[in-house]
C-alpha positions as CSV (number, residue, x, y, z in Angstrom):
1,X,-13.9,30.5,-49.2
2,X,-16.0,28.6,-46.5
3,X,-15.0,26.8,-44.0
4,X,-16.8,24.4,-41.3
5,X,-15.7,22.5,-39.2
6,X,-18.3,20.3,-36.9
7,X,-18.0,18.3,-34.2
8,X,-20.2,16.8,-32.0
9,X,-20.2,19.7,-29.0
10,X,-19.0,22.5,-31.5
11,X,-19.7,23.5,-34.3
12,X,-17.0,26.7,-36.4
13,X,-17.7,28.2,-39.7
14,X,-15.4,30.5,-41.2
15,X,-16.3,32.9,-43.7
16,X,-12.4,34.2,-45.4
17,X,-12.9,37.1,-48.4
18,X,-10.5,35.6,-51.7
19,X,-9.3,38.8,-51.7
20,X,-7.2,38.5,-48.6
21,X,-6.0,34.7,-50.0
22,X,-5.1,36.4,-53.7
23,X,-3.3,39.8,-52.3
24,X,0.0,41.0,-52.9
25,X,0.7,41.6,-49.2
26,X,-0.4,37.5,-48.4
27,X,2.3,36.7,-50.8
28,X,4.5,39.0,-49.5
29,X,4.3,37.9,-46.3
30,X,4.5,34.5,-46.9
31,X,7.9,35.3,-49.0
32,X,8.8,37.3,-45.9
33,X,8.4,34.4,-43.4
34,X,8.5,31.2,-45.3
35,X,12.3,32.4,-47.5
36,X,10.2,31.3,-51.0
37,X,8.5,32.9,-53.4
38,X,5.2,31.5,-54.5
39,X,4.1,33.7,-57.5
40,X,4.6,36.6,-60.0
41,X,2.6,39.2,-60.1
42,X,1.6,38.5,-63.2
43,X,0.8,34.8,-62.4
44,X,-1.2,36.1,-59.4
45,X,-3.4,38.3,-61.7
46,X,-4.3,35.4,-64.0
47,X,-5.2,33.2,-60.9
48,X,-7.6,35.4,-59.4
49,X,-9.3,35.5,-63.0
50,X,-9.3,32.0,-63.4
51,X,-10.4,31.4,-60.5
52,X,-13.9,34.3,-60.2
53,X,-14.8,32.9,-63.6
54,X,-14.6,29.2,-62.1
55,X,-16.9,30.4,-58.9
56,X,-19.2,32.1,-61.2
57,X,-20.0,28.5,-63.0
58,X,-19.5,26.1,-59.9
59,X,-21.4,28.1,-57.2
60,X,-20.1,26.5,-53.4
61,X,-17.9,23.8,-54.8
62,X,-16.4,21.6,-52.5
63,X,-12.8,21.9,-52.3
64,X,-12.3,19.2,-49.5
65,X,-15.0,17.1,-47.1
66,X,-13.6,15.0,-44.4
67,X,-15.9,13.1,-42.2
68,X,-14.6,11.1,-39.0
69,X,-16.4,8.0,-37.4
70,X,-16.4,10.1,-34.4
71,X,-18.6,12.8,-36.3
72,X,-16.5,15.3,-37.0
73,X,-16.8,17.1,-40.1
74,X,-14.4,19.4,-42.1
75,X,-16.1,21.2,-45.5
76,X,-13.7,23.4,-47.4
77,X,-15.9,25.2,-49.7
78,X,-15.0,28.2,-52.9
């Protein structure tokens, strides 16, 4: 996952690995912190699948693009 965000004196990307957004220790720390459970294991397995296959057929997909009048942009790409 990509993300940028642009403005007009700054300008951030952020490169984050899917594996640290599809692990079992982020869901267990956001369990641990938040009081809910987001996933099985099970569930989580068949996510990351679903969602390698879809990055293999859409390469840099947009997830969100917001874009200010005052020029600042925010891309949020797979």
């Amino acid at each position: 996952m990509r993300i940028r965000v642009k403005d007009t004196d700054t300008n951030i990307r952020l490169a984050i690995p899917d594996l640290l957004i599809y692990s079992r220790l982020t869901l267990g720390l956001v369990k641990k912190y938040s009081g809910f459970d987001l996933m099985k294991e099970a569930d989580l397995k068949s996510l990351r699948k679903a969602v390698r296959k879809f990055k293999r057929r859409h390469k840099n997909f947009v997830l969100v693009e917001v874009r200010s009048k005052e020029g600042e942009d925010v891309t949020i790409k797979l």
